[in-house]
C-alpha positions as semicolon CSV with decimal commas, in nm:
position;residue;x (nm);y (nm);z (nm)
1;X;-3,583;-4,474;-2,903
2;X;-3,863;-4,354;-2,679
3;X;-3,691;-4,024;-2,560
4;X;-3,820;-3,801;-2,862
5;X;-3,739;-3,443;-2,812
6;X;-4,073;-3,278;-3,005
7;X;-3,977;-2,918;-2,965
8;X;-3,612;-2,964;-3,144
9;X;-3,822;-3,170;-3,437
10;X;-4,095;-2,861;-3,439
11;X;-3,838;-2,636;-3,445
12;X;-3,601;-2,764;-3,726
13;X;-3,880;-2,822;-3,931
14;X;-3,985;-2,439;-3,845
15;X;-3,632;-2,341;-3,986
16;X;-3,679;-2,600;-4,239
17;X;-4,028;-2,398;-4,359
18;X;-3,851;-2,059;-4,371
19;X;-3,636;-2,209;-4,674
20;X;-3,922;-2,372;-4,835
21;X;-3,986;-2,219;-5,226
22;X;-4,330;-2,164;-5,269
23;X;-4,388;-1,860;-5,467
24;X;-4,746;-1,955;-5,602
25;X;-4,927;-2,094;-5,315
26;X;-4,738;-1,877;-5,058
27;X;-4,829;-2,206;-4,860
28;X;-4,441;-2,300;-4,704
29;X;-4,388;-2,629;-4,530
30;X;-4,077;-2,793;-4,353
31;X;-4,100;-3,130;-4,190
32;X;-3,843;-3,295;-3,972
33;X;-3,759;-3,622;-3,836
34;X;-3,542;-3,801;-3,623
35;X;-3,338;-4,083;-3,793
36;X;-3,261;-4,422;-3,619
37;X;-2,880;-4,278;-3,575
38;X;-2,951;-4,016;-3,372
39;X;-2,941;-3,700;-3,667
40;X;-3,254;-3,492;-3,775
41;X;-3,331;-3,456;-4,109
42;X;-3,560;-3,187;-4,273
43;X;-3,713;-3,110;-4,594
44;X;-3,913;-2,843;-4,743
45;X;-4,151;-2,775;-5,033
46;X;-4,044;-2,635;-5,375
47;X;-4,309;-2,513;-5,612
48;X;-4,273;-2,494;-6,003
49;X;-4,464;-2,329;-6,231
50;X;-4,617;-2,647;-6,395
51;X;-4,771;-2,702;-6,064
52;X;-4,857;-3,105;-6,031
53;X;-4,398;-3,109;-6,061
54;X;-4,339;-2,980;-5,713
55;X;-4,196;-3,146;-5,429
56;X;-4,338;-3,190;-5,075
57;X;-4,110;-3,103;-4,738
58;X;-4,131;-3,478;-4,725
59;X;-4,006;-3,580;-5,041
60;X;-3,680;-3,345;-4,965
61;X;-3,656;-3,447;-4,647
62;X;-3,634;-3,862;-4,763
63;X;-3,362;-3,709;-5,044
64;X;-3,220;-3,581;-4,703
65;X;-3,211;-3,866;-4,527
66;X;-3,036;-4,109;-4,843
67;X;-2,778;-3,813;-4,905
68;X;-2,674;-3,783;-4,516
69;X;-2,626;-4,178;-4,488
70;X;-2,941;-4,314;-4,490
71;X;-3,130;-4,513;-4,158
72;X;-3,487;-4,514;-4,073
73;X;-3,745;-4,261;-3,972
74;X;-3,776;-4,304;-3,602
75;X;-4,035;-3,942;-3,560
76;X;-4,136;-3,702;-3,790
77;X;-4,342;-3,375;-3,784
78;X;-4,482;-3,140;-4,063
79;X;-4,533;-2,747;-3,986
80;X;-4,699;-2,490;-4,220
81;X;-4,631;-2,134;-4,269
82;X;-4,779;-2,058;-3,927
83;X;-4,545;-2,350;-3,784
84;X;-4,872;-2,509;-3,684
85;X;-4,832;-2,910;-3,746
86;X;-5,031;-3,007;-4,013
87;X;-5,058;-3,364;-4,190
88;X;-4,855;-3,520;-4,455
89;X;-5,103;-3,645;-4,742
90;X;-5,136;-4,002;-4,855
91;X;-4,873;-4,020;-5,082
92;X;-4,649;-3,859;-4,876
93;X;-4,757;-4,082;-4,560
94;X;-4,660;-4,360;-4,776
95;X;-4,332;-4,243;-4,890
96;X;-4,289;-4,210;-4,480
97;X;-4,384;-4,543;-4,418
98;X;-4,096;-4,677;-4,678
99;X;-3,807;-4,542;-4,474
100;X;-3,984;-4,594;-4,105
101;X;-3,889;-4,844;-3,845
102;X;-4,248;-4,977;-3,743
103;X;-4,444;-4,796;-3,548
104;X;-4,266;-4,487;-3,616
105;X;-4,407;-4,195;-3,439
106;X;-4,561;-3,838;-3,606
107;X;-4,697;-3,530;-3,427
108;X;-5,034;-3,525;-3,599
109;X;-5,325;-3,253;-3,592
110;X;-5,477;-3,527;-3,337
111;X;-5,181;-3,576;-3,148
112;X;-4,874;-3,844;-3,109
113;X;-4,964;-4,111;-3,391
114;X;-4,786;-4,443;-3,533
115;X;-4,730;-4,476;-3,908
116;X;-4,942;-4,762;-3,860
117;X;-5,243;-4,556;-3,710
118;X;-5,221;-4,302;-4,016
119;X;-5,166;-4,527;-4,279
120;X;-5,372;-4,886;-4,166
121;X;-5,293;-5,183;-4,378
122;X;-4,975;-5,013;-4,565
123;X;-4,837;-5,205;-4,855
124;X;-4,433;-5,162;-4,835
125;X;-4,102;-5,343;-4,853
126;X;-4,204;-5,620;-4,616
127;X;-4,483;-5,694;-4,830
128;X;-4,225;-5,770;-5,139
129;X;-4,025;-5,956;-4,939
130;X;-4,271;-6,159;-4,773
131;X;-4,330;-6,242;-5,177
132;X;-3,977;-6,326;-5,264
């Protein structure tokens, strides 16, 4: 899948920001991506009061992605309140990188980027398996 349509991943992570829960920070984010089936799945961020126990747009989105029949992250993109893309954090690059197909795409603050490219030398499923 080369055809990626960036402006209907911007946008449903946009929509996906507007229903994010983040009453202490005030700092909403929605990401989006496009699965290896064809649907978009999106995520958003949902604070708690006992602050280090709330979720990133990316964690909901990958609960997303296993409750709407599962497949593999083909793109993804990550907007904050302004809907300006920002960048998923390490842990949250390598929760990406578990559910990818390689070289999975992202709309970065630098531009078009492979999972490979923001996360260099990722340790993931192949790596158990290669140990099997």
């Amino acid at each position: 899948m080369t055809d990626i349509d960036w402006d209907e991943l911007r946008s449903a992570a946009v929509e996906a920001m507007e229903k994010a829960y983040a009453p202490y920070s005030r700092y909403r984010v929605g990401a989006a991506a496009l699965v290896s089936d064809g649907r978009i799945v999106t995520g958003c961020n949902v604070e708690n009061a006992s602050y280090g126990v709330g979720l990133c747009a990316e964690c909901g989105l990958v609960g997303n992605l296993h409750m709407t029949g599962g497949g593999e992250l083909v793109a993804f993109v990550c907007v904050n309140n302004d809907g300006e893309t920002i960048m998923p954090c390490g842990r949250c690059r390598q929760l990406l990188n578990e559910f990818a197909i390689p070289g999975m795409l992202l709309e970065t603050v630098s531009g078009i980027r492979t999972i490979d490219e923001v996360l260099p030398d990722a340790f993931g499923p192949r790596d158990l398996e290669a140990a099997r």
